[in-house]
C-alpha positions in Angstrom: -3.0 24.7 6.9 -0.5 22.2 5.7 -1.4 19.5 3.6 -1.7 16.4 5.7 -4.3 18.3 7.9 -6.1 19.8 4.8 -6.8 16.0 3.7 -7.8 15.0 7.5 -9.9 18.3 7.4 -11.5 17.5 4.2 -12.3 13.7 4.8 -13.9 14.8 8.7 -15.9 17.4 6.8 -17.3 14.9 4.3 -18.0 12.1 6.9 -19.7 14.2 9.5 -21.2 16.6 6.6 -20.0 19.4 8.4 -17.2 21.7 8.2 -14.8 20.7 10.8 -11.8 22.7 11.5 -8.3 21.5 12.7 -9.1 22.3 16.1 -12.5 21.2 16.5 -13.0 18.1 19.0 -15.4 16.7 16.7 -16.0 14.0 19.7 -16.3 16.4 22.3 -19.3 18.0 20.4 -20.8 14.9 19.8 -20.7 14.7 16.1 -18.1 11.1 16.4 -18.4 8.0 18.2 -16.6 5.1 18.9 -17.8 3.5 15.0 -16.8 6.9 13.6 -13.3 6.2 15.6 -12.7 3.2 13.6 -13.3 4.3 10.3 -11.2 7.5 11.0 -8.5 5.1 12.0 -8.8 3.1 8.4 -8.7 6.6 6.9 -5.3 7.3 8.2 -4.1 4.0 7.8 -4.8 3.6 4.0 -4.1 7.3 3.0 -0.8 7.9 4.8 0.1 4.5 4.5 1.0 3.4 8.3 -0.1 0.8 10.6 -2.2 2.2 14.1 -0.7 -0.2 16.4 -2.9 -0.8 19.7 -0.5 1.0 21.7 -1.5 3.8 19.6 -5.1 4.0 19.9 -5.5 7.0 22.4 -8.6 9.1 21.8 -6.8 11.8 22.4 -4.0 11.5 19.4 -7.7 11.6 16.9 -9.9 14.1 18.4 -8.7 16.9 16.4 -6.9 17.1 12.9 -4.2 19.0 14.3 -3.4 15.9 16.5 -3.7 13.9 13.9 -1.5 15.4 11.4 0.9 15.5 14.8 0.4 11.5 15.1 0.5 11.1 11.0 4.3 12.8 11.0 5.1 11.3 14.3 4.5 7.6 12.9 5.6 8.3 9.3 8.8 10.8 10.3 7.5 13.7 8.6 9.0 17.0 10.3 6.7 18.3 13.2 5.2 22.3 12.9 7.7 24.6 13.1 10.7 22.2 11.5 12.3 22.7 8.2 10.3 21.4 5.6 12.2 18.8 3.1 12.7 20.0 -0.6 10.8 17.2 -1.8 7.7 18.5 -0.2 
């Protein structure tokens, strides 16, 4: 697990007081809602330090932490899975 998803893993698993994995669709199991939404949105705005523009806010892009440690290096430039990692990692 790579870094950006181990910090979305571990703040899901302390707000929901569950473990959450980077696949689990904490909404689809019924453990989110649309309050929980917002604050998750906060959460990636402050600790990534990027703006969720409107156009962003699909439910889809936040329903795992796999998608959104994809929408995290999508928004900040960060190479996607499978890319060469930077030295400065």
């Amino acid at each position: 697990m790579n870094d950006i998803t181990s910090q979305i893993t571990g703040f899901l698993s302390a707000a929901l007081r569950r473990q959450v994995e980077p696949d689990d669709d904490y909404f689809a199991q019924g453990l989110a809602d649309s309050l929980f939404a917002l604050e998750l949105v906060t959460f990636v705005e402050s600790r990534f330090a990027l703006t969720v523009e409107v156009e962003d806010l699909d439910l889809d892009s936040f329903r795992t932490a796999n998608r959104i440690t994809q929408f995290v290096r999508r928004k900040t430039g960060a190479p996607q899975s499978g890319e060469a990692h930077a030295e400065s990692d």
